[in-house]
C-alpha positions in Angstrom: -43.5 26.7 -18.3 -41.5 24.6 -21.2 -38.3 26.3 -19.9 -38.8 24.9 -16.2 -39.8 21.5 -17.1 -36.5 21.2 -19.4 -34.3 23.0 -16.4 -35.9 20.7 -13.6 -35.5 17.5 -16.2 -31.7 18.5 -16.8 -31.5 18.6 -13.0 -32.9 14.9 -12.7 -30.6 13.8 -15.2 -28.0 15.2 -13.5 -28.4 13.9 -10.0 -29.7 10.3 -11.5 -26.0 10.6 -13.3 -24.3 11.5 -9.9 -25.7 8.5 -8.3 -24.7 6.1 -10.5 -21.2 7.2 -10.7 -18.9 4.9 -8.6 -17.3 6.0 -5.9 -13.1 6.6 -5.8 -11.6 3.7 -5.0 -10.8 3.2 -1.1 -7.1 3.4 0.3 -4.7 1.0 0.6 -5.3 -1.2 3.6 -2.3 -2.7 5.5 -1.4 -6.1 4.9 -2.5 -8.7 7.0 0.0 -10.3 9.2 3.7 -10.2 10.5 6.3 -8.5 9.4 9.6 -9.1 11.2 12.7 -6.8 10.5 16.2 -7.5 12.5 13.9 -9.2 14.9 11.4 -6.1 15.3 7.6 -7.7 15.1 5.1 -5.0 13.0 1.4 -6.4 12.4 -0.6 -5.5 9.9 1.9 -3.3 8.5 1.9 -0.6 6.1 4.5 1.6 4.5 7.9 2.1 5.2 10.5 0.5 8.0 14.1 0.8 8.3 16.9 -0.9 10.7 20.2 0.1 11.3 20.9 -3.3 11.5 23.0 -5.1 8.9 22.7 -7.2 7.2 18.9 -6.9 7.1 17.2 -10.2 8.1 13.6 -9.9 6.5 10.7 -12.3 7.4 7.2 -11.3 5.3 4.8 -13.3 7.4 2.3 -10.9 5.5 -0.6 -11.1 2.4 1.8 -8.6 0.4 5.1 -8.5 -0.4 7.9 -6.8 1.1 10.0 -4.5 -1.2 13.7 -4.1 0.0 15.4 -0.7 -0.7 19.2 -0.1 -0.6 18.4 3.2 1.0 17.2 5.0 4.0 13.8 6.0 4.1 12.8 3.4 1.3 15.0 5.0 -1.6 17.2 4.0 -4.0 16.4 1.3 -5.4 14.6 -1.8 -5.0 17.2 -4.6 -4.4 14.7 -7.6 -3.5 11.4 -8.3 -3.7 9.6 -10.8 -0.8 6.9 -12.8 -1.7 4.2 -13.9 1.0 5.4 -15.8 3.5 8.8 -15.9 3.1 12.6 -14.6 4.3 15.7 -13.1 3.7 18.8 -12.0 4.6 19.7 -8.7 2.3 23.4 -7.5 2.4 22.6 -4.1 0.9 19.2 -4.2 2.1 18.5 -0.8 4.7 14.5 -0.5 4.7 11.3 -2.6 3.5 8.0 -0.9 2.0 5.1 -3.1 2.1 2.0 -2.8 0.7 
């Protein structure tokens, strides 16, 4: 009888345990807001955008910031990085990521 009463404690302790772990942290949500590539309007966006449009005229009307890539497809490297609620015109620019 000891031997079940130490098996069905150790299974108490280990559900109490698993309820009190926290749970993963959620995905990224979209930024709020406008972003506005070449004159192209996205809301709420998330990820990555490209134009084949130069130079690349960049408005982040968004809650995050707007990373400007030298390449396709958001590669390369990162050439500018937009703040909320502000513009640019990017010579090299050829796709934004945001957050």
């Amino acid at each position: 009888m000891r031997r079940v009463t130490t098996t069905l404690g150790a299974l108490a302790a280990a559900a109490a345990l698993a309820l009190t772990v926290s749970q993963p942290a959620q995905a990224a949500q979209a930024a709020q807001g406008a972003l506005i590539i070449n004159g192209a309007v996205y809301y709420d966006p998330s990820g990555c955008y490209g134009s084949d449009v130069f130079p690349l005229d960049v408005e982040n009307q968004t809650d995050g910031y707007a990373y400007i890539w030298n390449g396709p497809y958001c590669t390369g490297d990162v050439v500018l990085v937009l703040s909320p609620d502000t513009a640019a015109v990017v010579e090299e620019g050829v796709s934004v990521f945001v957050e």
